[in-house]
C-alpha positions as CSV (number, residue, x, y, z in Angstrom):
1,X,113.3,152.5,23.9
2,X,115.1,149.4,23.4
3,X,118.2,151.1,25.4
4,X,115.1,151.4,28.3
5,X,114.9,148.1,29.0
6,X,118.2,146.9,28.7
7,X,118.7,149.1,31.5
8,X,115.9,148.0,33.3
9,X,116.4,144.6,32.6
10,X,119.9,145.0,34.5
11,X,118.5,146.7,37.3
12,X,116.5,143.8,38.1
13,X,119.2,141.6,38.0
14,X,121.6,143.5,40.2
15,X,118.8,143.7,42.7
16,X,117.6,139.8,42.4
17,X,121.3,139.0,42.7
18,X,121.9,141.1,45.9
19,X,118.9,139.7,47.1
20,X,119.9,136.2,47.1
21,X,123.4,137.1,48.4
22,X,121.8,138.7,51.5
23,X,119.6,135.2,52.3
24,X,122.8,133.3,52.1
25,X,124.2,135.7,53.8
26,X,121.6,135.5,56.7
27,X,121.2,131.4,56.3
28,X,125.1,131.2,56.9
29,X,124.4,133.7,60.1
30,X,121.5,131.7,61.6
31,X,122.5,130.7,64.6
32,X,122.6,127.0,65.4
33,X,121.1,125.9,68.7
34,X,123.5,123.6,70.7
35,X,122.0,120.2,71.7
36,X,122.8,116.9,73.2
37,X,122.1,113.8,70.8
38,X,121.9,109.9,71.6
39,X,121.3,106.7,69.2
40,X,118.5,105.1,69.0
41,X,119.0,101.3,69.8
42,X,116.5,98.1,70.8
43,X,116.1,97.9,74.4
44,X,113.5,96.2,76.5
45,X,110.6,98.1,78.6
46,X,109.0,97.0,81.6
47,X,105.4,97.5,82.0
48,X,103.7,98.2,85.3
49,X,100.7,99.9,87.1
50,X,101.4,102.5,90.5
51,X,99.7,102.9,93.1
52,X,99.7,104.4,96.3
53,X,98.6,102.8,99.7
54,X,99.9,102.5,103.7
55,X,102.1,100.0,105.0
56,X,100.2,97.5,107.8
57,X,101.7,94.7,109.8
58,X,100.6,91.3,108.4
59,X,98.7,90.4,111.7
60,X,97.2,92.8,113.7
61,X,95.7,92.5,117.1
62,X,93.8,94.6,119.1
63,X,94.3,93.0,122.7
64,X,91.1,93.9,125.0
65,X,90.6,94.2,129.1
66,X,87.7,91.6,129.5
67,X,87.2,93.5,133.0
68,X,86.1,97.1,132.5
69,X,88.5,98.3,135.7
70,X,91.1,100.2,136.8
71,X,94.7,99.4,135.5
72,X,96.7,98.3,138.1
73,X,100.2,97.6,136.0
74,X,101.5,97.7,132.1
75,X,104.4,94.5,132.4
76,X,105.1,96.3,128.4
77,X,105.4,99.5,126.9
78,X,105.7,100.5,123.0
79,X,108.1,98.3,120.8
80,X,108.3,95.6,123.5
81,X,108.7,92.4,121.9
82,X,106.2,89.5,123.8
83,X,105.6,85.9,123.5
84,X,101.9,84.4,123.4
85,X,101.0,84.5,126.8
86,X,103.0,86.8,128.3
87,X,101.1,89.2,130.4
88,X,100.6,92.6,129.2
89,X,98.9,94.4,131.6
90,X,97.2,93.6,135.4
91,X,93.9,95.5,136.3
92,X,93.0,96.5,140.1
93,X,89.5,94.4,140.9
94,X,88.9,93.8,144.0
95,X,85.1,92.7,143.4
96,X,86.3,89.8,141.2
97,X,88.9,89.1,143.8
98,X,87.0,88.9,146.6
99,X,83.8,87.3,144.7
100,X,86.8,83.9,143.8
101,X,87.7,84.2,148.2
102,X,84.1,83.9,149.0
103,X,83.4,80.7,146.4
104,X,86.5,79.1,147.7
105,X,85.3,79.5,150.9
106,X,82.2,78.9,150.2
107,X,83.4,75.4,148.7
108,X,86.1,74.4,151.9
109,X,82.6,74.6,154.1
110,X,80.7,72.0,151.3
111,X,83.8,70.0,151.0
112,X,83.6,69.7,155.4
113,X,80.0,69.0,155.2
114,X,80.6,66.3,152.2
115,X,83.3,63.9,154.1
116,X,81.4,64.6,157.5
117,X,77.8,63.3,155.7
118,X,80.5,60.6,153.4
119,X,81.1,58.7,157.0
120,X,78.0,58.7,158.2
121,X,76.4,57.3,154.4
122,X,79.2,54.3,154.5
123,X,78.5,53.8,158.0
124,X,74.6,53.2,157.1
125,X,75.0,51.9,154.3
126,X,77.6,49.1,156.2
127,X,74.3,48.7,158.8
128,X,71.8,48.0,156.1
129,X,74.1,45.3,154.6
130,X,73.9,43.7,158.1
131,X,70.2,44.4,158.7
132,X,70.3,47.0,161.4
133,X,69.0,49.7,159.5
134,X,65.7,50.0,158.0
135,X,65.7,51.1,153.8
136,X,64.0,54.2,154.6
137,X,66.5,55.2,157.1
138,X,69.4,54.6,154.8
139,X,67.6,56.1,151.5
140,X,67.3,59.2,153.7
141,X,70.6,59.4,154.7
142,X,71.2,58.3,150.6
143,X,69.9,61.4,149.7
144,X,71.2,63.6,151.7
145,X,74.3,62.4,151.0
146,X,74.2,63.0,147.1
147,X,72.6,66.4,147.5
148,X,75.7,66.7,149.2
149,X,77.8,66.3,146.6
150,X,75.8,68.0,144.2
151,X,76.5,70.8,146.1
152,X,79.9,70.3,145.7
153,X,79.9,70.3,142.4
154,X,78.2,73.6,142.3
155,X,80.5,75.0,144.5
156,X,83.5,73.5,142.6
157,X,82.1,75.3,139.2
158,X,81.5,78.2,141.3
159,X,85.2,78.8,142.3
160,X,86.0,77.6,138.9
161,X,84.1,80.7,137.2
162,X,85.9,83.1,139.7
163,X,88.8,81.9,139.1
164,X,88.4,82.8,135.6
165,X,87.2,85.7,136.1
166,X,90.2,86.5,138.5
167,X,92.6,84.9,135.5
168,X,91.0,88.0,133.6
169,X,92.2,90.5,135.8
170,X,96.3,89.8,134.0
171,X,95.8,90.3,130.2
172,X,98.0,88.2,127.9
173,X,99.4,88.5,124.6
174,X,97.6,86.5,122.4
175,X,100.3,86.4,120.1
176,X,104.2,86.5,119.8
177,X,105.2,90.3,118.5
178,X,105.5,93.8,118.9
179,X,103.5,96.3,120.6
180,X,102.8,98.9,118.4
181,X,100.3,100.8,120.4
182,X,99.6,101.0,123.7
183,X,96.7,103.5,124.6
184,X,96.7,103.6,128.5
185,X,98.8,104.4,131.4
186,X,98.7,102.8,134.7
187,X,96.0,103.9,136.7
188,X,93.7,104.3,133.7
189,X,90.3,102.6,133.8
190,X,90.5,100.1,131.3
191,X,87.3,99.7,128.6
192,X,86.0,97.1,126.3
193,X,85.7,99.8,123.8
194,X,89.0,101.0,123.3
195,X,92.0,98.2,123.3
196,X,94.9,98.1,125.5
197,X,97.7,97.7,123.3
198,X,97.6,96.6,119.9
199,X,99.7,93.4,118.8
200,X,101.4,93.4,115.7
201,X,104.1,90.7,113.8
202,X,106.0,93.1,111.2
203,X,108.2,90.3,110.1
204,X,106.4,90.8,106.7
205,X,104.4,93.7,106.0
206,X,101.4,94.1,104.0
207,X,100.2,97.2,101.2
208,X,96.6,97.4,100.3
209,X,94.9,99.6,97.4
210,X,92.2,99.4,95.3
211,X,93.0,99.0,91.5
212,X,90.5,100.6,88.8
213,X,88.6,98.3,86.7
214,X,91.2,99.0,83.5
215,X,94.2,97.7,85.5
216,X,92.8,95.0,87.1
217,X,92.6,92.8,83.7
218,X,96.9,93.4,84.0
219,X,97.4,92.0,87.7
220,X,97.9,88.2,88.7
221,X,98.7,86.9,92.2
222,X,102.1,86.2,92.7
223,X,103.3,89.6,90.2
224,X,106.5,91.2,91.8
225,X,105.6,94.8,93.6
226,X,108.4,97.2,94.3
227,X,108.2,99.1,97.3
228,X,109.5,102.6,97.8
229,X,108.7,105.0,100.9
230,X,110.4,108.1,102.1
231,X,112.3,106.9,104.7
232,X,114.5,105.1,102.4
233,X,114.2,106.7,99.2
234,X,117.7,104.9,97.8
235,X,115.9,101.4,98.7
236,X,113.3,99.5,96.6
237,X,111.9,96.8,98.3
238,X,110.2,93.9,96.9
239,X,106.6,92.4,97.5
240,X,104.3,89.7,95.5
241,X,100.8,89.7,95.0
242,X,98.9,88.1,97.8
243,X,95.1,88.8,97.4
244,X,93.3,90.2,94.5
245,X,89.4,90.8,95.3
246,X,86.9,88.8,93.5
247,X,84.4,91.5,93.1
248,X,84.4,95.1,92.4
249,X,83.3,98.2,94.5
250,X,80.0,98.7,92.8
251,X,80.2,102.8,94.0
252,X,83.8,103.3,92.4
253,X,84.3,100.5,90.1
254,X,87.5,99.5,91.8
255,X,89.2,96.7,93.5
256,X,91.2,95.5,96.5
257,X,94.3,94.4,95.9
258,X,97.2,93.1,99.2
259,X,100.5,93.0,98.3
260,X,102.7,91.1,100.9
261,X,106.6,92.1,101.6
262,X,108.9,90.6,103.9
263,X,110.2,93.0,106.4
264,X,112.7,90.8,108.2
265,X,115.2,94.0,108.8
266,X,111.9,95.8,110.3
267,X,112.7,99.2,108.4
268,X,109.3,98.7,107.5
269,X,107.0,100.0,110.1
270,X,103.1,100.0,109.8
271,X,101.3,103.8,109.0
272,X,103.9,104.5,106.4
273,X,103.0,105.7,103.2
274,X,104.2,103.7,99.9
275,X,104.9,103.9,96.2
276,X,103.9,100.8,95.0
277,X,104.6,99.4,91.2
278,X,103.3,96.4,90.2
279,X,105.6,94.8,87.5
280,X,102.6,93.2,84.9
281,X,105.1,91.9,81.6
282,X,108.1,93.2,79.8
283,X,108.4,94.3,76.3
284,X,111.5,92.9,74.8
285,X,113.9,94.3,71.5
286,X,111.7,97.5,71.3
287,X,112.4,101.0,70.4
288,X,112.9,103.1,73.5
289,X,113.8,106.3,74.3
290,X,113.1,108.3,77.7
291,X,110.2,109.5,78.4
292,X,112.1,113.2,79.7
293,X,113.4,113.2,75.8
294,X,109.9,113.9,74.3
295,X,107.1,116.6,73.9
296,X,103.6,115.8,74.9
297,X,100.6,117.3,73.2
298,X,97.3,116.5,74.4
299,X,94.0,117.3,72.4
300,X,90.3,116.8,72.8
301,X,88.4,114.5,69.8
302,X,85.2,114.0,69.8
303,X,84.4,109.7,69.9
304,X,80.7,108.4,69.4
305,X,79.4,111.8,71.2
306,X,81.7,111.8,73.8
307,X,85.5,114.0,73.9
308,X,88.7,111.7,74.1
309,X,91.5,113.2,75.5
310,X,93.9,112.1,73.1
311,X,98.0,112.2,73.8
312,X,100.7,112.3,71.3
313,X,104.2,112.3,71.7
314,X,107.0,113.9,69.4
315,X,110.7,114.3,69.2
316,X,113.3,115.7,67.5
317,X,115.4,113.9,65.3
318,X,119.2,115.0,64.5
319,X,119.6,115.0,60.5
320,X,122.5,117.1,58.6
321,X,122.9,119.6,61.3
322,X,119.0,120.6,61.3
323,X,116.3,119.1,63.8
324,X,113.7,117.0,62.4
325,X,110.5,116.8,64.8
326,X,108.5,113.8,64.3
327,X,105.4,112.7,65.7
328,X,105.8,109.1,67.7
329,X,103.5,105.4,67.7
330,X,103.4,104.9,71.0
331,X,102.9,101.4,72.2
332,X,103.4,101.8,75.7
333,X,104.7,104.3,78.3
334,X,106.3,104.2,81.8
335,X,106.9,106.9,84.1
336,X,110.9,106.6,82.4
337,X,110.8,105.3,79.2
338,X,107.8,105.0,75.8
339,X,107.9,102.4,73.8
340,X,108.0,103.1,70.1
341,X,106.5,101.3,67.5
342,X,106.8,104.3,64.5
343,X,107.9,107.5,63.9
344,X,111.9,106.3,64.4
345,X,114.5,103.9,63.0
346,X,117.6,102.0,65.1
347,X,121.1,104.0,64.8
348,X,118.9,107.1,64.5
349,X,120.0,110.1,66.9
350,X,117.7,112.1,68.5
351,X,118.4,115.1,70.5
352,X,118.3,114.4,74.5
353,X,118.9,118.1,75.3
354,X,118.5,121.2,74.6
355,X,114.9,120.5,72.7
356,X,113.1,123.1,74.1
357,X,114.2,125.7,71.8
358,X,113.9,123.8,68.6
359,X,111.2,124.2,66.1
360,X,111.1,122.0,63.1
361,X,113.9,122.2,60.2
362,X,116.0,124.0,63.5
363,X,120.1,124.4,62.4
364,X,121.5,122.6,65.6
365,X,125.1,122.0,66.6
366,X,125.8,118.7,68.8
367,X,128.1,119.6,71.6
368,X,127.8,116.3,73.0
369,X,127.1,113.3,71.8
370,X,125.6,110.9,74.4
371,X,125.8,106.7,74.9
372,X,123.4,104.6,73.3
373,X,119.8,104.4,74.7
């Protein structure tokens, strides 16, 4: 019996033994998962709101036909640069034109009529001074004399009206800039509804869009706004502030917000559509690390009876060949970069690339080791 168990006894010893040889064995096999690592230094974040909105000229001017009539002439066409007052368009209207001959004619016959009746009032007038001429006569001849020249006045305001009127007919820029629309063609009949050309001065540009109530405590007039569109998507371009609106849209809780950008160069053109980010404070000598570098887990909790999304952020951290994950105190985030304020040390190395197939306690091998952050 006793010779039993001493042979059991090294059976089970033989087999624990192998047993730990062959999990070495497979720990020493495990196959390490090649990443890219970077050190964790202090850096500074910037912290902004984005929106989106359409580029419009600064001033804007619909320019109207006061004369609902055909168009005669367009004196511009689209992109046609015009001083105030130069004439943008002449419309065909021959009522108007002959309604100013007929007043001017009209006042050439008073005008006749006026120094004709003039001689014969000083002449009467000269008579009564010498006695010849009774009051009565010369009070009639008084009268008919300044009804006269009442007439003439009328007749005067008459031709003055026409020639208004006429003036109307050739339609001016009423200010220096660009014509950025034009929505007729010679021969059209021009409207009071619809505008000739529109007027615009591009020399700055302007971005409007509404913020929601939770951004609007972050924005000041005068903030800097980059600017990026499509058309020159290697450019940023750089606006302020201008106008933030004093009251909210009671319907979506939002508000407008201008943002003015000086467009000397013109590459900014009004109907284009724009990135904008609002630059609202920096955060200096923080722990960053970019954004692209982390995992992002979002769960629902449940917050005086209503669900929170809630958002947390992990990463892995290099340590002895093996990759830590750790869960990050986020303090604020960018589209690029999060600011940390837990979860990671300075000079600590956390793995850039490769992440995606690391679970925690991972073997890793570094296969390049990247700059600082």
């Amino acid at each position: 019996m006793k010779k039993f168990y001493s042979v059991l006894l090294l059976f089970l010893i033989t087999v624990f033994s192998f047993h730990c040889s062959q999990k070495n064995t497979d720990a020493a096999n495990e196959t390490k998962i090649p990443v890219k690592i970077e050190s964790v230094r202090l850096g500074d974040i910037v912290k902004s709101v984005n929106y989106n909105g359409d580029i419009n000229a600064e001033v804007e001017v619909k320019v109207f036909s006061k004369v609902p009539d055909r168009i005669e002439k367009f004196f511009v066409d689209v992109g046609d640069y015009v001083k105030k007052g130069d004439p943008i368009a002449q419309i065909n209207a021959p009522t108007i034109k002959n309604g100013l001959q007929q007043a001017e004619a009209s006042l050439m016959a008073v005008k006749a009529q006026e120094q004709n009746l003039k001689v014969e009032f000083e002449r009467a007038e000269r008579l009564y001074q010498e006695n010849v001429m009774s009051k009565q006569q010369y009070d009639g001849v008084k009268t008919q004399y300044e009804a006269l020249k009442a007439q003439l006045q009328q007749a005067e305001a008459a031709v003055n009206t026409a020639k208004t009127n006429y003036n109307d007919t050739v339609v001016e820029a009423p200010i220096s800039g660009i014509i950025g629309i034009r929505n007729y063609e010679a021969g059209d009949m021009a409207n009071m509804v619809q505008p000739l050309v529109t007027v615009v001065q591009m020399g700055k540009v302007k971005i409007k869009f509404d913020a929601t109530e939770e951004d609007l405590g972050k924005l000041a007039l005068g903030q800097t706004a980059e600017i990026s569109v499509k058309s020159f998507p290697d450019t940023t371009f750089e606006g302020k502030v201008s106008k933030i609106s004093p009251v909210l849209d009671p319907l979506t809780r939002m508000a407008e917000v201008e943002v003015i950008i000086n467009n000397p160069d013109r590459k900014l053109k009004p109907g284009m559509f724009a990135r904008v980010n609002v630059i609202t404070g920096v955060l200096n000598d923080v722990i960053v690390v970019p954004r692209y570098a982390t995992i992002e887990n979002t769960t629902l909790r449940r917050v005086e009876g209503q669900d929170e999304v809630v958002k947390n952020y992990y990463i892995f951290v290099a340590k002895d060949s093996v990759a830590e994950q750790r869960k990050l105190g986020v303090s604020y985030i960018n589209h690029v970069n999060i600011a940390v304020d837990s979860g990671l040390t300075v000079n600590e190395n956390i793995v850039i690339e490769g992440f995606n197939n690391l679970r925690d306690q991972s073997a890793i091998a570094v296969v390049q080791e990247g700059g600082e952050l």
